[in-house]
C-alpha positions in Angstrom: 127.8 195.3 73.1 125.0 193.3 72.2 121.1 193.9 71.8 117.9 191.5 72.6 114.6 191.8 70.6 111.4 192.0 72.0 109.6 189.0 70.9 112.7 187.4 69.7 112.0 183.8 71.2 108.6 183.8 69.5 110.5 184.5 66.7 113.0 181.6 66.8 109.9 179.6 68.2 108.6 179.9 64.8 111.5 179.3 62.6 111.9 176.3 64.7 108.5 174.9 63.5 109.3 175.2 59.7 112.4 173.3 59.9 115.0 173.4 57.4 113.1 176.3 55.6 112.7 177.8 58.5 116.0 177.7 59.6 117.4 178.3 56.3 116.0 181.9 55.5 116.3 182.7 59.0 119.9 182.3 58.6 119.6 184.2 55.5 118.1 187.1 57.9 120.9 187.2 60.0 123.7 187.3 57.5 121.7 190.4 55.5 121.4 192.3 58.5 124.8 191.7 60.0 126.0 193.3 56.2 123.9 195.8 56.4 125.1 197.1 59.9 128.7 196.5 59.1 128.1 198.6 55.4 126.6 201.5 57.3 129.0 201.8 60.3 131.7 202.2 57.6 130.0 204.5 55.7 129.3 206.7 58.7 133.2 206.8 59.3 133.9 207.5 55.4 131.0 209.6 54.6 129.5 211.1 57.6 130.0 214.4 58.7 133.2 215.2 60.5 133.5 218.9 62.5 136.4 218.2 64.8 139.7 220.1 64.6 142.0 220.2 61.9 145.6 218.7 62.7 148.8 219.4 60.9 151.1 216.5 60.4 154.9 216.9 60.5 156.6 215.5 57.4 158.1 212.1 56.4 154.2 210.4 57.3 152.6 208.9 54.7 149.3 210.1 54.6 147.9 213.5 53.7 149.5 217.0 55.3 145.9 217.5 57.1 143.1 215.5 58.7 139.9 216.4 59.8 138.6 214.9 62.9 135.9 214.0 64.4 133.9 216.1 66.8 132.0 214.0 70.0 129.5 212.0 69.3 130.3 211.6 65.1 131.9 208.6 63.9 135.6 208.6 64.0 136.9 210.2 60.9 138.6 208.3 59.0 142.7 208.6 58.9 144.6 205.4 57.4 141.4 203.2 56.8 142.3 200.4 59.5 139.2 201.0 61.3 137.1 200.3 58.3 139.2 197.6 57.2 138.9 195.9 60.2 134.7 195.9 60.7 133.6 192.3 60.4 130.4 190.8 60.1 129.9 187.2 60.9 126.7 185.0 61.2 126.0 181.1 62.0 122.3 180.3 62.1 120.0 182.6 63.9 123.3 184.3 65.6 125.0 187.3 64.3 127.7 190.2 65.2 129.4 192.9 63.5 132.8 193.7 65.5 136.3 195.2 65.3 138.9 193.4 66.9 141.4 196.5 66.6 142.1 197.9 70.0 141.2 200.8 69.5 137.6 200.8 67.9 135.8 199.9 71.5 137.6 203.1 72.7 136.4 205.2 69.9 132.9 203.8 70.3 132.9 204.5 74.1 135.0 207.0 74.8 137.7 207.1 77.5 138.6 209.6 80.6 140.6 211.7 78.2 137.8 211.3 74.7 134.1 211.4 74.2 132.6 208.8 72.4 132.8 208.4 68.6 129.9 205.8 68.3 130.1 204.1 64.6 128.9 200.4 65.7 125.6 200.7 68.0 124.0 203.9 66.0 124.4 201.7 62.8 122.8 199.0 64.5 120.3 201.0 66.2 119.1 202.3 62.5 118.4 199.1 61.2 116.0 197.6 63.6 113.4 198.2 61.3 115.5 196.6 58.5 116.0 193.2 60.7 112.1 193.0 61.5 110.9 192.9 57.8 114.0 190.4 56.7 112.4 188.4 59.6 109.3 188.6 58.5 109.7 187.6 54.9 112.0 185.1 55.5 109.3 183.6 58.0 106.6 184.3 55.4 109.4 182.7 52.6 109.9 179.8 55.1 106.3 179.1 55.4 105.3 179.0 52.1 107.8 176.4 51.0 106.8 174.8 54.4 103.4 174.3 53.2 104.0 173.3 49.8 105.4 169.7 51.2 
């Protein structure tokens, strides 16, 4: 899954034009919001509200006699923590993702023939648009200021 910006190559046009400033806090931009997604998808699997059906597990597991799932369309409920554990956020200049590379999370956030979706990823990333628009801007505002002081 990925998502464009509207007005994103205006953006990098601009960060671009202030050089290493520029493409310094850009960078910086990038990196804060890929944190930030990755922070709230796993709070939405540790903290958000879970109203799926209660299973019993048999004995001789190591984990807790109960767990509470998930209903469609909630974030997957957490069980033994390797979801959360495994949500990753990288960023290299102006370029940044926030991923899972356990099997299972692109089935949770999709859904199969069999499960409805348990979307963690996109809605965390859809609620911080906002958040990635004003790092941009004060990093461009950041950029050009120590841009025009040499």
């Amino acid at each position: 899954m990925s998502g464009r910006i509207e007005g994103l190559d205006e953006t990098l046009e601009a960060f671009a034009r202030l050089g290493k400033a520029g493409s310094r806090e850009g960078a910086k931009a990038v990196a804060a919001t890929a944190q930030k997604v990755r922070g709230d998808a796993i709070k939405s699997i540790q903290r958000g509200t879970k109203t799926g059906l209660v299973y019993t597990r048999g004995p001789g597991q190591n984990l807790s006699p109960t767990h509470q799932s998930s209903a469609p369309g909630q974030a997957p409920a957490t069980d033994t923590g390797n979801l959360v554990s495994s949500i990753k956020a990288e960023s290299k200049e102006l370029s940044g993702r926030v991923y899972s590379d356990i099997k299972y999370a692109f089935w949770l956030e999709f859904g199969t023939v069999k499960m409805r979706p348990r979307p963690y990823l996109n809605p965390a990333l859809m609620s911080n648009q906002k958040y990635f628009v004003n790092q941009l801007q004060r990093a461009i505002d950041k950029a050009t200021r120590e841009f025009n002081r040499t």
